[in-house]
N, C-alpha and C positions, 0 to 999 in steps of 0.2 A: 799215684803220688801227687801232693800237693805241693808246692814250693811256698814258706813261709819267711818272711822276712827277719833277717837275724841282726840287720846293723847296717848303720850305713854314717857315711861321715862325709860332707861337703864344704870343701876350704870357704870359707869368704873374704881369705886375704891369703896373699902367698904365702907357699910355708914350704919346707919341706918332708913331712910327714903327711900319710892319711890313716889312719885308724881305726878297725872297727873291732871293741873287747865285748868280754859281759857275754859272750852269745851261751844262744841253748846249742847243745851236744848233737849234732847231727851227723849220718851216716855218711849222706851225698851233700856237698857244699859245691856251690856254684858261687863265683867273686867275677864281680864284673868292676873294671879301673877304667875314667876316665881323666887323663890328666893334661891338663892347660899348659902347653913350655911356656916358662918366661928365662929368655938368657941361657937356655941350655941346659937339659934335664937328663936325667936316668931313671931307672925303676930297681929297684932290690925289695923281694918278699920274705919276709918271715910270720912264724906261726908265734903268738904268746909272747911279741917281745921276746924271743929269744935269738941271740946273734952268734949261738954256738956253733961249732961245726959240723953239723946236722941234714947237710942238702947236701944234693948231688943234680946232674942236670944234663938234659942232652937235647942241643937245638939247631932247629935248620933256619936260613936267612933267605928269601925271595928264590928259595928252589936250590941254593948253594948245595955249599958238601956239609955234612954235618959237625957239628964241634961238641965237646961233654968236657965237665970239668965235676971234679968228686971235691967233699970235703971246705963245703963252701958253707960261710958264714950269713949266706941268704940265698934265694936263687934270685939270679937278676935276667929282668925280664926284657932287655936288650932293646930298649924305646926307639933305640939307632934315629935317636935325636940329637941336633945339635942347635946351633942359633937361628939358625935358617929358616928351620922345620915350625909345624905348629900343634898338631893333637893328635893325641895317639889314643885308641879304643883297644882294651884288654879283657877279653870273657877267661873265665880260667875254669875247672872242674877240679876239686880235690876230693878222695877219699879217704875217710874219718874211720878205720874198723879199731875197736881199740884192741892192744896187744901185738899190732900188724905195724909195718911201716907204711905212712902215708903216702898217697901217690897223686900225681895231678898232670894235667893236661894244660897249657895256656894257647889260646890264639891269640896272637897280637895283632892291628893295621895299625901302619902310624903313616897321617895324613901326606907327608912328604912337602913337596914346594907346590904349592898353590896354583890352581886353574887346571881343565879338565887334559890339558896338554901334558901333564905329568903323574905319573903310576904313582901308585900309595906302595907305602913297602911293607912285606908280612914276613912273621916270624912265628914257627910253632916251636914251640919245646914241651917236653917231659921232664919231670922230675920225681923225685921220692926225697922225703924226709924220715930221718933215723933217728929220731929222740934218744936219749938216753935210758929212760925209760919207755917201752913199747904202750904201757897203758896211761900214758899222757894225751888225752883229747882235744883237738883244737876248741880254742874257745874266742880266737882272735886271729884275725889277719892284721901287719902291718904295710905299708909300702914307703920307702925311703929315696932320699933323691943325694945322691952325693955326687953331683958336679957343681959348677959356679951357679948356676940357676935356681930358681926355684917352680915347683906347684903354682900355676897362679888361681886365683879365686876362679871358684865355681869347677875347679876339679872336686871329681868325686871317687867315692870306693863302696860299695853296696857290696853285703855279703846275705846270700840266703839260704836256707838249710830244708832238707828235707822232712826234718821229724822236728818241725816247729807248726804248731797250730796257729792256723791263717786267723788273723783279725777279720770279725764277724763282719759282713757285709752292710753296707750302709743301708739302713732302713727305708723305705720309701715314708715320706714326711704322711703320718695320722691326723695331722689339724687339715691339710688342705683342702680347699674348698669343691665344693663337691662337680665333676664336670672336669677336673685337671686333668693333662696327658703325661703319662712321662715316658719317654723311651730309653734301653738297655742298648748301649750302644756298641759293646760284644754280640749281643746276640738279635738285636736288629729287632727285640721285642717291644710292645706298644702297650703299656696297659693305661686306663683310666680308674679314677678314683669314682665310684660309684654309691649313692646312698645305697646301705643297708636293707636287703630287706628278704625273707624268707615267704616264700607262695607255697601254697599248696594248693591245685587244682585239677581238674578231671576225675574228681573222687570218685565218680559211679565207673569209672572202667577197671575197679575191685571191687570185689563180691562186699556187698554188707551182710552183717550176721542180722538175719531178720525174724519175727514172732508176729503170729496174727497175721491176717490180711494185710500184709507186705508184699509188692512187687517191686524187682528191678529191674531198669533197662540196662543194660549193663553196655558202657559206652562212652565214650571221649565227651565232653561239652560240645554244643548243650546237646547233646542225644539222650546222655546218659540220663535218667533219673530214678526217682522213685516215689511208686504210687500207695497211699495209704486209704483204706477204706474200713471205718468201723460204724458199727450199728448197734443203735438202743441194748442196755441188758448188759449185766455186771460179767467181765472176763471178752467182753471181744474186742478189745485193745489192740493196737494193731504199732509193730515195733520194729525200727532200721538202726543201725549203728555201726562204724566201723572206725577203726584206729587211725589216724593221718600220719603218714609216710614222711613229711618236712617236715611239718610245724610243731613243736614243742617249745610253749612259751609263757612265763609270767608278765611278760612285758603288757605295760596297760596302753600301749602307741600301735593302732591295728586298723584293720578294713577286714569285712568279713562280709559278701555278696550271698546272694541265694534268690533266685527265683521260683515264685509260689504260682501256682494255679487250684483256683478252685474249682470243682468239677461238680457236675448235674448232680443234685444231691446234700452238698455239703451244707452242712447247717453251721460252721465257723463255728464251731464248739468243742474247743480242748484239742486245739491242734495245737503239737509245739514242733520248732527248730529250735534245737539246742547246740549250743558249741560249749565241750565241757572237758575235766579231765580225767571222767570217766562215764560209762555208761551209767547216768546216774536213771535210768528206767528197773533196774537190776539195784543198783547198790543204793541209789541214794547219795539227797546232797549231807556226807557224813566225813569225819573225820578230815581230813588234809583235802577233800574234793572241793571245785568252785565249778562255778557256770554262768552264760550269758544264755540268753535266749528272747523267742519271740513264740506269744501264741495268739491265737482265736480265743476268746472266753463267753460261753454264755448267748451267739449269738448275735452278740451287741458292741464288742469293745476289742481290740487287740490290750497286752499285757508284754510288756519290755522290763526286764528285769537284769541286776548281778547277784551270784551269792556264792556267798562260804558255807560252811557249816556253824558258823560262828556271827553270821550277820545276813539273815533274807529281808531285810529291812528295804535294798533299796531297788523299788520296783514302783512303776505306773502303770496306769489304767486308762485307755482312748477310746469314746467311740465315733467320735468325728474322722469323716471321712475313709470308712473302714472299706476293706475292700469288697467288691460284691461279687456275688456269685456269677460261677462261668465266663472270670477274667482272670487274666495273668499279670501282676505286678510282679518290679525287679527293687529288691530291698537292698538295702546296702546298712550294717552297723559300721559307726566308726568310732573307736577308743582312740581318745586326744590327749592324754596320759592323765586325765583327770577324772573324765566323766565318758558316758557312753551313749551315742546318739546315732537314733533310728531314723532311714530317710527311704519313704516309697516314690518309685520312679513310674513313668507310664509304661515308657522302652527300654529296652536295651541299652541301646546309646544313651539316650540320658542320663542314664546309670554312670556309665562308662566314662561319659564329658563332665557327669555331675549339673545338667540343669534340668530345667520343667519340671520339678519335684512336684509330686500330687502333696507332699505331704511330708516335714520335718516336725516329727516327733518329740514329746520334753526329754529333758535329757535324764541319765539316772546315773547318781557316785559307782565308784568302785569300794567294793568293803575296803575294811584298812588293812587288812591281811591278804589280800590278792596276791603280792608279787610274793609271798612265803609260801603261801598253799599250794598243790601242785601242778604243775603247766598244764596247760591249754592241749588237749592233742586228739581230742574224739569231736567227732561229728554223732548226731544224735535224731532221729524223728519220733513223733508218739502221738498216735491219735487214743486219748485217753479213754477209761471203758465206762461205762454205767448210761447214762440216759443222752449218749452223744450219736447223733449220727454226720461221718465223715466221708469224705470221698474228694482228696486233692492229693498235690502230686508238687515234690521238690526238684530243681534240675539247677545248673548250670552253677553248685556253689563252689566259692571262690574265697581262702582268706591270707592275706598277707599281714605278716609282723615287721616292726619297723628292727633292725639288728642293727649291729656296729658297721659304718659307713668301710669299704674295702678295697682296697687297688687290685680289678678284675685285669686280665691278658686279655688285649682284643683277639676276638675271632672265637671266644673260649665261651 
């Protein structure tokens, strides 16, 4: 059970009432009174404004004998204040069953004469109210003062009920800037506001579905790869591809890594990496499919392309500075939400830091239907068939999409 706030009313000038109406119907009510003397005060409770004769009461004073009085026009909650004294603190429990008579519990302290030289004085009582009708609900508490005094400012009366729905919690702020901390200061939790962003890597430590002279190493980064090898003669094609576990995505703000090696043999002829959203070796770029990729063509030139089924228009052709044979470059694409631009590395790290680029590539549009066609979410290799001979090998690919920026839990 949650406890929901039903009402509450805080003087800001003396008075002698405190009231809280309007409430939702609740089974368990808990009323907590803090009231200010000024000049000499008392406490008298009722339910709904009503001052009938309806209570009954039975209370003990600082361990005394007990006293009860039936047939009372409020229960009064015996502040056993006078001029002297100064604040008295009141939790109360009432229960709401309708058709039943109401029942409650109060603890009072009332602060007594000032300095740690003198005892606070307590008083519990019991009570039950008897409506006249049995299926009358609370729906209010009131508290009244009838001595010469009043309530003064900044006394209060909170009431909270059990079967009221808590106001949602305060949102952690979405505009903040990225790198902010904020701590939960109940439960002692830390979280930072962190840019968005979805990875997917270690692809080859799950099987690819593969065709033709396909190998895989199947294995965490970089161990993991896979090697393609195809020879001269229409049908010996050679085919990798597998589904991505994170990433599903139209967003055109991305980084998508992959290291290539060419091997003894390879003639850079119709090799592709493809990042698509489907195995288009199989189906084709048709219907709702799109794709980015990177190949070998012809021995002479790499090929950088995007496409829909509705637009292969935007691709380039390079053969400046191609990679040569029986070396390992680390490629990096990065989609800048406009355009898509190829960048070859010598190393690793350079990859990683982003500098000594062998080689920034022209850059190539996004169709204009990309973010509608279908996400981003297969990995793809193909060393194509007919008068190509291949023999290289993919490892260590890596792509992150940029997502909505999010207050992570540290440690999490």
């Amino acid at each position: 059970m949650v406890w929901g706030k039903a009402g509450s009313q805080t003087l800001t000038s003396a008075g002698d009432t405190m009231t809280v109406s309007g409430m939702t119907v609740s089974k368990f009510n808990e009323v907590l009174i803090h009231a200010v003397n000024n000049l000499g005060i008392d406490g008298n409770l009722t339910i709904n404004n009503n001052s009938n004769q309806i209570y009954a009461r039975r209370r003990g004073a600082n361990g005394g004998a007990e006293e009860s009085a039936t047939d009372q026009t409020s229960v009064s909650l015996d502040f056993l204040w006078n001029t002297d004294l100064n604040c008295s603190f009141a939790q109360m429990y009432v229960l709401n069953v309708n058709g039943k008579e109401k029942l409650g519990i109060v603890y009072n302290i009332a602060q007594g004469a000032v300095g740690a030289g003198n005892a606070p004085d307590r008083i519990e009582i019991v009570f039950k109210i008897a409506p006249s009708s049995l299926t009358t609900d609370i729906t209010g508490f009131d508290v009244n003062n009838t001595r010469d005094g009043s309530y003064d400012d900044g006394s209060n009366l909170s009431a909270l009920g059990s079967d009221i729905t808590p106001a949602a919690a305060i949102p952690f702020a979405e505009n903040a800037q990225v790198g902010s901390r904020a701590e939960i200061t109940d439960t002692r939790k830390i979280y930072h506001f962190e840019e968005g962003q979805d990875t997917e890597e270690n692809i080859f430590n799950s099987a690819f579905t593969m065709t033709g002279n396909a190998a895989q190493t199947t294995a965490t980064d970089p161990t993991g790869k896979i090697v393609l090898t195809q020879s001269g003669g229409s049908g010996n094609q050679a085919n990798a591809y597998r589904t991505l576990s994170s990433i599903s995505s139209s967003n055109k703000t991305f980084t998508a890594d992959f290291t290539f090696k060419r091997n003894t043999g390879d003639l850079a002829n119709s090799n592709y990496v493809r990042f698509a959203s489907v195995n288009t070796f199989t189906s084709g770029i048709t219907g709702n499919a799109k794709r980015f990729y990177f190949s070998f063509e012809n021995a002479g030139y790499i090929r950088v392309a995007t496409e829909t089924a509705s637009d292969t228009s935007n691709t380039f052709t390079d053969g400046t500075d191609m990679q040569a044979a029986n070396t390992t470059k680390y490629y990096r694409f990065v989609g800048n939400g406009s355009t898509l631009v190829l960048t070859m590395y010598p190393t690793l790290s350079d990859r990683t830091n982003g500098t000594n680029a062998d080689r920034t590539y022209q850059s190539v549009n996004f169709p204009s239907d990309w973010t509608t066609t279908d996400p981003i979410d297969t990995f793809e290799l193909l060393g194509a068939s007919g008068y190509h001979t291949g023999n290289w090998e993919v490892s260590d690919v890596e792509m992150s999409f940029n997502s909505a920026n999010a207050w992570k839990e540290e440690g999490t």
